[in-house]
Backbone bond lengths (Angstrom), bond angles and torsions (degrees), N, CA, C in turn:
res aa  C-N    CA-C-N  psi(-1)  N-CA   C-N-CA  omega(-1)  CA-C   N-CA-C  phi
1 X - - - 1.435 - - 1.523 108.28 -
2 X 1.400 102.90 127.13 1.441 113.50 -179.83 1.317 122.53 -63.95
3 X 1.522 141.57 102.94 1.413 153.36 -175.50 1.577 112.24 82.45
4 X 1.825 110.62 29.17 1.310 91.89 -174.30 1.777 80.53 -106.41
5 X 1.884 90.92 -174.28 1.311 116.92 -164.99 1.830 107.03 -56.33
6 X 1.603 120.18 147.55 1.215 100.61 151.51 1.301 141.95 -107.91
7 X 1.442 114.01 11.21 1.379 147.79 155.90 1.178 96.22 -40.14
8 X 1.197 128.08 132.29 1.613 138.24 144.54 1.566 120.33 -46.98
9 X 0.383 152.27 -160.01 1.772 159.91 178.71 1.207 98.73 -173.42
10 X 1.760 144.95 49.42 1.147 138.04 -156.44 1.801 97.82 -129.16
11 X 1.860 101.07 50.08 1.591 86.02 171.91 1.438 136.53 -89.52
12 X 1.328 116.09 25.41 1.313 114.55 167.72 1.429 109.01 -107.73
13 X 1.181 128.89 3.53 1.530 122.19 144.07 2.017 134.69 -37.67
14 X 1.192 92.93 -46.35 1.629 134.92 149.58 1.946 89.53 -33.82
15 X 0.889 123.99 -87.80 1.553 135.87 -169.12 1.762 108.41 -61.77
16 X 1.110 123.92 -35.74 1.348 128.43 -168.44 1.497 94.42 -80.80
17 X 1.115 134.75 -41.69 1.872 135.47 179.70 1.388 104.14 -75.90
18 X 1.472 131.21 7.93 1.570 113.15 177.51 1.233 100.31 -111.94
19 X 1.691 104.73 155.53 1.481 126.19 -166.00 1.294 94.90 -86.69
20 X 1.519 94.82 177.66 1.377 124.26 -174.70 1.798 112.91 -56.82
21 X 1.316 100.07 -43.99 1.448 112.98 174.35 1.377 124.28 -68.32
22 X 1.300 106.59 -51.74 1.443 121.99 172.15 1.751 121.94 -52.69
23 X 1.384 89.26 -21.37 1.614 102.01 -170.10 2.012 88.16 -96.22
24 X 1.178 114.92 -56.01 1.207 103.28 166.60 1.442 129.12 -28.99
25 X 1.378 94.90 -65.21 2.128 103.72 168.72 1.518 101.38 -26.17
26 X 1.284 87.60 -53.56 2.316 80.64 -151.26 1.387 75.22 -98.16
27 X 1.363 170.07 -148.64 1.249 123.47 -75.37 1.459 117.84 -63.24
28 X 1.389 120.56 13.94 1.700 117.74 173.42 1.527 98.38 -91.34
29 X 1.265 127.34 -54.72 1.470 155.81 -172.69 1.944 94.42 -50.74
30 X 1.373 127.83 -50.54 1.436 139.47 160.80 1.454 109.56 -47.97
31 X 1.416 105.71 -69.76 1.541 98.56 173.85 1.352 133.25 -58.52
32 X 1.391 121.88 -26.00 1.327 130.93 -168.21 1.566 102.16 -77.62
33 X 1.343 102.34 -28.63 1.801 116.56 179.80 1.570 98.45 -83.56
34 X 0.583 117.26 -44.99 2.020 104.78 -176.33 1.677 114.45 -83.10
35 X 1.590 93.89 -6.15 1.883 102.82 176.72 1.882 98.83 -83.37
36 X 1.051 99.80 -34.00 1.534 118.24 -169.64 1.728 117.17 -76.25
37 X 1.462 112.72 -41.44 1.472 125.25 165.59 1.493 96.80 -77.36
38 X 1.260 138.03 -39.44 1.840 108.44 -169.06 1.476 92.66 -85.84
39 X 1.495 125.14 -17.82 1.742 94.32 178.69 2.120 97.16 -79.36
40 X 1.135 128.96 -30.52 1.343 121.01 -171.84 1.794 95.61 -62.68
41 X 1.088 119.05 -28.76 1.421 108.08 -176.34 1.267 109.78 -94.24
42 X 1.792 146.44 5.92 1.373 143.18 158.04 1.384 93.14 -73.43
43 X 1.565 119.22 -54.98 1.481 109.54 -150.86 1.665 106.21 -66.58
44 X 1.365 119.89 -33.96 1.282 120.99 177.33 1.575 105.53 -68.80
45 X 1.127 136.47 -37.50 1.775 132.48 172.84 1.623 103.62 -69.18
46 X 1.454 121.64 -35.49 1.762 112.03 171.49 1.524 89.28 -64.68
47 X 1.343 138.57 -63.83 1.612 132.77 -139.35 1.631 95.31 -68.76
48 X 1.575 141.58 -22.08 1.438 132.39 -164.18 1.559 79.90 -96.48
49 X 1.417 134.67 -52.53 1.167 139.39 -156.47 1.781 92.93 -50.92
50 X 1.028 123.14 -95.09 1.286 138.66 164.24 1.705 114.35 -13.19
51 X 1.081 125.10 -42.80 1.428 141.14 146.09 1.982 114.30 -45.64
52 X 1.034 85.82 -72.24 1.827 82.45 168.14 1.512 129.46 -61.72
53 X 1.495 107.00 -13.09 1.445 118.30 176.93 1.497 119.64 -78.09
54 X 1.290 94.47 -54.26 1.214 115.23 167.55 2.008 122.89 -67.10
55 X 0.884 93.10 -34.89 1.868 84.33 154.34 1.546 124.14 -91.64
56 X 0.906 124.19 -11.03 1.757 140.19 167.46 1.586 92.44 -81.24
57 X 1.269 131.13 -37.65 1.600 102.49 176.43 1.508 116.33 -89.01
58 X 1.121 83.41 -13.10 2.163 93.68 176.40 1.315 113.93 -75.90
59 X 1.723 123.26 -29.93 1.547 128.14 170.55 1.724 95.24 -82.13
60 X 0.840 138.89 -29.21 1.757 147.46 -170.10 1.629 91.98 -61.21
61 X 1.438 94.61 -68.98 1.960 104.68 -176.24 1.416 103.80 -39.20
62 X 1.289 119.43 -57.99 1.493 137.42 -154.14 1.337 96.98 -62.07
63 X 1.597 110.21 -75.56 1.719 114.23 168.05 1.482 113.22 -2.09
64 X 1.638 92.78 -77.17 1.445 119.48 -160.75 1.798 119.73 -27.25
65 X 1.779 86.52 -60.82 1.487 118.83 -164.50 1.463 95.62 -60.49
66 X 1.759 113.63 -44.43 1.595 115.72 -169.00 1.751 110.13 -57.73
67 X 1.100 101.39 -27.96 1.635 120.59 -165.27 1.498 100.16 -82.35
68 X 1.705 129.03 -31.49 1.256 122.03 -162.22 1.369 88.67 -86.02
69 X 1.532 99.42 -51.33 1.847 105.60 177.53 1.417 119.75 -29.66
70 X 1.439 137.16 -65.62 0.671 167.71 -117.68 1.996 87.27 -108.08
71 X 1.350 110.53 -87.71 1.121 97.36 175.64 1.338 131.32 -52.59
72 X 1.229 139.47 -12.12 1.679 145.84 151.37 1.130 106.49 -35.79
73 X 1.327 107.80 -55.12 1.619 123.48 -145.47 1.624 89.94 -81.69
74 X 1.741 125.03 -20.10 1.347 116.02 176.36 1.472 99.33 -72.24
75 X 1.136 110.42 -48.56 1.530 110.44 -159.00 1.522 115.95 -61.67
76 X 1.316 108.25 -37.54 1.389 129.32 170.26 1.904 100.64 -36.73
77 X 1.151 101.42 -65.61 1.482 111.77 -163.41 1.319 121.20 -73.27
78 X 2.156 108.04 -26.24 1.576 103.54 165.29 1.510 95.66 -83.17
79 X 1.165 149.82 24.49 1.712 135.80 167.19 1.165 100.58 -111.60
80 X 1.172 123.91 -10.70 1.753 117.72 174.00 1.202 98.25 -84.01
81 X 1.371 124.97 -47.99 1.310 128.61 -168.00 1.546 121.34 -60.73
82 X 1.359 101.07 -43.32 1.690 107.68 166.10 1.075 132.01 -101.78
83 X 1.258 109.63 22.71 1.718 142.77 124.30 0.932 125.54 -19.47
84 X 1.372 86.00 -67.07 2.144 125.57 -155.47 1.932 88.38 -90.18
85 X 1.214 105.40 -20.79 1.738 97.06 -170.23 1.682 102.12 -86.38
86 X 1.546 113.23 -59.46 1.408 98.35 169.91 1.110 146.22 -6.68
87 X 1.637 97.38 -76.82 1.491 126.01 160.42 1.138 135.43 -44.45
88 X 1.390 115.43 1.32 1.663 132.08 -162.18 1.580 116.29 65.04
89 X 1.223 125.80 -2.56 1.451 107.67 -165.24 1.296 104.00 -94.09
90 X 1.347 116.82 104.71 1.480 130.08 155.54 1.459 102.08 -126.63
91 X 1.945 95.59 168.21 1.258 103.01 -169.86 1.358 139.98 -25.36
92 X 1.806 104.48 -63.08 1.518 118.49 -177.59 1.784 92.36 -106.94
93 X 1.139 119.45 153.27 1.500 127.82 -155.46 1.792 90.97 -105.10
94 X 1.409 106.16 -16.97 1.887 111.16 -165.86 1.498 95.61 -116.86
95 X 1.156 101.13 29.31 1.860 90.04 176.86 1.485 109.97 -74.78
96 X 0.994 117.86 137.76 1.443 119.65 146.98 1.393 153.58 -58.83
97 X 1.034 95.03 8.34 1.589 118.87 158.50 1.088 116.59 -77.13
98 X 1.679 119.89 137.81 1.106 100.61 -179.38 1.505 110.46 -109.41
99 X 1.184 131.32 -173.66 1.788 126.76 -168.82 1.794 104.06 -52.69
100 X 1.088 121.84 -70.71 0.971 154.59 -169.67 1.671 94.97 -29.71
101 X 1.676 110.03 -61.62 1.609 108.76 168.02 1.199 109.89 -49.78
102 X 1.235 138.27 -45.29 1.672 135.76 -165.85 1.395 93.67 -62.81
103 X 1.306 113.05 -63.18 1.657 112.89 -160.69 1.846 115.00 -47.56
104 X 1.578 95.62 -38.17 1.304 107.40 -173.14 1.639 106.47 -68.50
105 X 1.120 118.54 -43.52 1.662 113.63 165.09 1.340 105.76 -56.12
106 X 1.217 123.33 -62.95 1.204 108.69 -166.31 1.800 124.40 -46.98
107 X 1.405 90.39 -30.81 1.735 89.60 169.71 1.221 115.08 -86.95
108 X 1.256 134.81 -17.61 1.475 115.61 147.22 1.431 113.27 -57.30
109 X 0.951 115.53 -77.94 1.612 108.83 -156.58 1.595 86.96 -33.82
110 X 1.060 141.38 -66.11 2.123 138.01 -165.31 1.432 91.08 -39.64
111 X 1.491 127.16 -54.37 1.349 124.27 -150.51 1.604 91.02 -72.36
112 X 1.372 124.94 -62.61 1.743 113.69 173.96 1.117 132.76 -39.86
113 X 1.089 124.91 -17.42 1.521 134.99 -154.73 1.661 119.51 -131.27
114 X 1.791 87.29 7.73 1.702 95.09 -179.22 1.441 91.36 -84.95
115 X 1.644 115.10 172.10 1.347 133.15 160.50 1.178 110.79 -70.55
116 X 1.469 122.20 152.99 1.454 135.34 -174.47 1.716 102.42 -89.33
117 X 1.240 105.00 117.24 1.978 105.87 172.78 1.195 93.42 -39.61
118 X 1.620 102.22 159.52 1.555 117.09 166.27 1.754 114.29 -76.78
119 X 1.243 99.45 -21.74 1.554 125.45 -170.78 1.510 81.98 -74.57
120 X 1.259 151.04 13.20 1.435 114.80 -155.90 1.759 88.89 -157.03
121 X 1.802 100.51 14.61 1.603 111.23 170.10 0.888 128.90 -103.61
């Protein structure tokens, strides 16, 4: 072939002259290297694993707190409210309702508006 190489490209000649032993070496020397890359590639899938755990419990915390927050801030507002009922001050002063109806809404609306147990998912 006109302008090609005159180097051989004949590297598996290299492989055809090695003994029985020698060939042993390196397919142990092969294996010991591909035993060695799948453990370097568990420890790197535990280290992201462990990485994702640990930020999934840090949004979990966060959740959490928003959710306790959140429900305080209900409770806060039905104890003001039946506060305000005690005391008589509701809307119309001649309602016919008597306390007892207010109170009883008022614990519904708490009972609707609580969070659902986890036990109860």
């Amino acid at each position: 072939m006109k302008g090609g190489s005159k180097v051989s490209k004949g590297g598996k000649k290299g492989k055809l002259n090695e003994t029985d032993q020698e060939r042993a070496m390196r397919l142990e020397l092969e294996r010991l290297q591909a035993e060695e890359a799948q453990r370097a590639k568990e420890k790197m899938r535990r280290a992201m694993l462990k990485d994702r755990l640990a930020q999934e419990e840090k949004y979990s915390r966060i959740n959490r707190l928003k959710i306790l927050n959140q429900w305080r801030k209900l409770m806060r507002l039905v104890k003001v409210r039946a506060a305000g009922l005690t005391r008589g001050q509701h809307s119309n002063p001649t309602c016919p309702l008597s306390r007892s109806l207010h109170s009883t809404s008022l614990l519904w609306f708490v009972h609707a508006h609580r969070p659902i147990p986890l036990s109860c998912v």
